[in-house]
C-alpha positions as CSV (number, residue, x, y, z in Angstrom):
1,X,0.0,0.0,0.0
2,X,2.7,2.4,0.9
3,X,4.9,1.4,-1.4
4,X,5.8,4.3,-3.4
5,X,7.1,5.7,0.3
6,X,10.2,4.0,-0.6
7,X,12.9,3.0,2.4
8,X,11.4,5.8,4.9
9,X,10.9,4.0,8.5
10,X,8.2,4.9,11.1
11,X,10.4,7.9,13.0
12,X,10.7,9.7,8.9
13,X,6.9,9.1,8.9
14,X,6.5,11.1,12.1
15,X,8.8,13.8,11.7
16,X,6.9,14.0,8.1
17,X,3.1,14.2,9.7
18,X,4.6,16.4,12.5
19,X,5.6,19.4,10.1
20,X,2.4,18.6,8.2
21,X,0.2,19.4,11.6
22,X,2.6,22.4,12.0
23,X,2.7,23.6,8.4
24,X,-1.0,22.8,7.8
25,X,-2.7,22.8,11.4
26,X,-4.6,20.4,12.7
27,X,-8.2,21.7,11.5
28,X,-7.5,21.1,8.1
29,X,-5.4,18.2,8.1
30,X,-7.9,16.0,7.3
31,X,-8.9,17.9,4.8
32,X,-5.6,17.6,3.6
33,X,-5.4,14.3,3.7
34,X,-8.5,13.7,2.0
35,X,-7.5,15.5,-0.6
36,X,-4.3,13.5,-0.9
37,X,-5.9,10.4,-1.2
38,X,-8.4,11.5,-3.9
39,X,-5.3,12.6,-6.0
40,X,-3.3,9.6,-5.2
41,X,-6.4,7.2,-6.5
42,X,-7.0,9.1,-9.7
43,X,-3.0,9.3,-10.0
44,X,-3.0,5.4,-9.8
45,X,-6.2,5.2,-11.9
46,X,-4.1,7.0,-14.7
47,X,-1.1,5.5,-14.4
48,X,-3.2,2.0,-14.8
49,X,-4.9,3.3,-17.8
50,X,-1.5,3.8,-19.2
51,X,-0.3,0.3,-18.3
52,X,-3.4,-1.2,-20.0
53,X,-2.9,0.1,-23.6
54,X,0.7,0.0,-23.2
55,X,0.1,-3.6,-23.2
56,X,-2.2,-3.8,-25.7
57,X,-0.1,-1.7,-28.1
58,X,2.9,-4.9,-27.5
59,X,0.3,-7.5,-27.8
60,X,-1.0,-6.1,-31.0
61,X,2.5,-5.3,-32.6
62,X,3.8,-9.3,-31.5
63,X,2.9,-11.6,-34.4
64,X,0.3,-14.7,-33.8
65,X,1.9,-17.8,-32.8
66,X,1.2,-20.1,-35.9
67,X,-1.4,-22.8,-35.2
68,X,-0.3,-26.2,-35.7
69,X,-1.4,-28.4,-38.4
70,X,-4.7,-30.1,-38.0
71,X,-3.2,-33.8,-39.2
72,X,-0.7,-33.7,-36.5
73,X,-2.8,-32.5,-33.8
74,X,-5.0,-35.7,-34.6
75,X,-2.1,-38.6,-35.0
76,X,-0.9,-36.7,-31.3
77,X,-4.5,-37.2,-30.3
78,X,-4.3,-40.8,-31.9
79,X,-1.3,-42.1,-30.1
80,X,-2.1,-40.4,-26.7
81,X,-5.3,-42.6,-27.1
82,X,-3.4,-45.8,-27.7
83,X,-0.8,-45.0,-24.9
84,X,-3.7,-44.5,-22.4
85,X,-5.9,-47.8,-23.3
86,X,-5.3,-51.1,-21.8
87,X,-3.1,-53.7,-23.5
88,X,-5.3,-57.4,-23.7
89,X,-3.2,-60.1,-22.6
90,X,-4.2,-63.1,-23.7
91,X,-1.8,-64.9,-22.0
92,X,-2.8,-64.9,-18.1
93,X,-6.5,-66.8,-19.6
């Protein structure tokens, strides 16, 4: 969740909010930090859409992987089948 914070342990986070309640005082810091978190969702929100058709665009510019042959996909099928069935041994009668 926090993790464009980077390496900044739990006394940097204090100091941080404590100049926030000084610079910004304590009736509007929530404010403030709503405000924050609206920008930081629609910030993410963008950067998502970005993503998305960023990947699209390399999906679209990668050539299709060529199907392979119907024949062979059946005589694969075929031999798959005759691996999997029972051998008849006639001689345990």
């Amino acid at each position: 969740m926090l993790g464009f914070i980077g390496n900044i342990g739990t006394w940097e986070l204090i100091i941080i909010l404590l100049i926030a309640v000084i610079v910004i005082g304590p009736s509007k810091l929530p404010e403030a930090a709503r405000s924050f978190g609206k920008a930081l969702g629609e910030f993410r929100r963008a950067t998502s859409g970005v993503k998305r058709e960023f990947e699209e665009a390399i999906l679209l510019d990668q050539p299709a992987k060529p199907k392979p042959p119907r024949e062979t996909v059946k005589a694969e099928a075929e031999v798959e089948v005759d691996e999997a069935a029972p051998e008849n041994d006639d001689s345990k009668e």
